[in-house]
N, C-alpha and C positions, 0 to 999 in steps of 0.2 A: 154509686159507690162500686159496683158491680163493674160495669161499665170500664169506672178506670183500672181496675186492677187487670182486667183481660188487655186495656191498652197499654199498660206498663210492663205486660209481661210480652208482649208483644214487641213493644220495642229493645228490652232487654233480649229477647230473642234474636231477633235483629243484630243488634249489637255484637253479640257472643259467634252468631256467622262472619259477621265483616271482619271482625278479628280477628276468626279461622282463615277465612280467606287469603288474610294479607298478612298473617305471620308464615304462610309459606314460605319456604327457599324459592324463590326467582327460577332457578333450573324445575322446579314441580312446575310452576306456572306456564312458565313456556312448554313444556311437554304436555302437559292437562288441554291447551290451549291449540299446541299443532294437532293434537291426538283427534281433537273437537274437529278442526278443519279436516283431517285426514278423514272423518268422517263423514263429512258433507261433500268431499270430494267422490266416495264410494256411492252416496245418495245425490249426487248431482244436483247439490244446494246451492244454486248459482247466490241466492241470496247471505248463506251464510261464507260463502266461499267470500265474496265480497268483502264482508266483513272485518275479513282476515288478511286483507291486500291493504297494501298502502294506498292512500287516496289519490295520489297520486299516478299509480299505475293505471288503476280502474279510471280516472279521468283520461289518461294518453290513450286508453285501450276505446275511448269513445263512451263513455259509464255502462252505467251498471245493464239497459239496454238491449247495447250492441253487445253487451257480452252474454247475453241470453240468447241472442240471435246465433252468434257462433258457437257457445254450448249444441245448440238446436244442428248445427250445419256438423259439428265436430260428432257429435252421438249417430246423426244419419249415417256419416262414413264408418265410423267402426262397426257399427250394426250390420253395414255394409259388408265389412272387410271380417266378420266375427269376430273384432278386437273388444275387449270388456277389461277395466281394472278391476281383478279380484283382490288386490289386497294392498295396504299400505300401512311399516311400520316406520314409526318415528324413533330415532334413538335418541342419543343424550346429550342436550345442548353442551358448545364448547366455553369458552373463559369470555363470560360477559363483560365489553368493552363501554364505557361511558365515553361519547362525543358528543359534540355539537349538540345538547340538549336533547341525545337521545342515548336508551340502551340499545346494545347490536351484539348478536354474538349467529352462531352458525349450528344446523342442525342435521345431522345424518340421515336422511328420508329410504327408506327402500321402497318402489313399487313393484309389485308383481301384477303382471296382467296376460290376458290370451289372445292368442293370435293365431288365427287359421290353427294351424296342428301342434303351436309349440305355446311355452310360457316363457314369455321375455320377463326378463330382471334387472330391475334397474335402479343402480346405486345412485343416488343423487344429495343434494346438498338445498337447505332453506336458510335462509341468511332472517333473520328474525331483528324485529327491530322495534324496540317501546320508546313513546312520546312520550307517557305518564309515568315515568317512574317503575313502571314492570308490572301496570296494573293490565292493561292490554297490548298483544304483540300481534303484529303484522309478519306476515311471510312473505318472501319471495322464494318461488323454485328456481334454483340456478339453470336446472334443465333446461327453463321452459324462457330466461330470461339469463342474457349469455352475459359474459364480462364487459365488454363495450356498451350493450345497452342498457345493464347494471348501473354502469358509472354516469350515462346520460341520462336515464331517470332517477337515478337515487344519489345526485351529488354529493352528499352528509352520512356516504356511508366512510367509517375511518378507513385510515389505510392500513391500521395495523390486523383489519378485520380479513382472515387466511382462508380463502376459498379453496378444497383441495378440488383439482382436478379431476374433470368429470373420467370415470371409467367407460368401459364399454359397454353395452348391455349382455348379458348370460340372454342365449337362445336355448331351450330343453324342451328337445322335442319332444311331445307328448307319447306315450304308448297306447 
């Protein structure tokens, strides 16, 4: 008797989270969710970083890997070069679009990082995109994944989804 009532509160516990969960607004979710990858990105969680890619990219990119192996190549050169991301904010998703069986909407990234004497700034844009209904979102950096190659791996992205043009990076050089 014991027994069942620690498993029934248990699952009532349960319960009362999932519900939390998912009576979020869709905009906490995706910010909750890049904020997590922005995080992994700073810890160089190739694993979680994954996670958070369309499977599709991580497939063309060679999986998950080759993409350990160039983590491994891209960290030697900055190291190299004294380059290091110190920091990445996420801002606030734009006007969530429902297509082709997916949600998509676009999200304001800033990186800050260092370089030899100065701290580069740089404005960018992640195009955010749910299979599930807005339970999990995948990112793409515009930066890092341009308009043409955009539309050759992510065919099903809509067209009314507004990518603003990337800025130039702020160089501030250090004192």
């Amino acid at each position: 008797m014991h027994l069942n009532i620690k498993y029934i509160s248990l699952l009532l516990l349960n319960l009362v989270l999932f519900m939390y969960a998912h009576s979020q607004p869709p905009e906490t979710i995706i910010k909750i969710q890049a904020m997590d990858m922005a995080r992994a990105v700073l810890a160089k969680d190739v694993d979680k970083i994954v996670s958070y890619m369309p499977p599709k990219l991580v497939a063309d990119a060679g999986g998950k890997e080759k993409m350990m192996i160039a983590r491994d190549t891209v960290n030697k050169y900055m190291k190299q070069f004294g380059a290091e991301i110190k920091k990445v904010t996420i801002g606030n998703p734009g006007k969530i679009i429902s297509y082709k069986k997916q949600l998509q909407t676009t999200v304001p990234q800033t990186t800050e990082a260092s370089f030899m004497a100065s701290t580069v700034i740089l404005q960018s844009t992640l195009i955010a995109i749910s299979e599930d209904g807005g339970r999990h979102w995948y990112f793409v950096d515009t930066s890092i994944y341009r308009e043409n190659k955009l539309k050759s791996s992510l065919p099903d992205l809509s067209p009314e989804l507004v990518v603003p043009p990337m800025s130039m990076p702020k160089i501030i050089p250090n004192q």
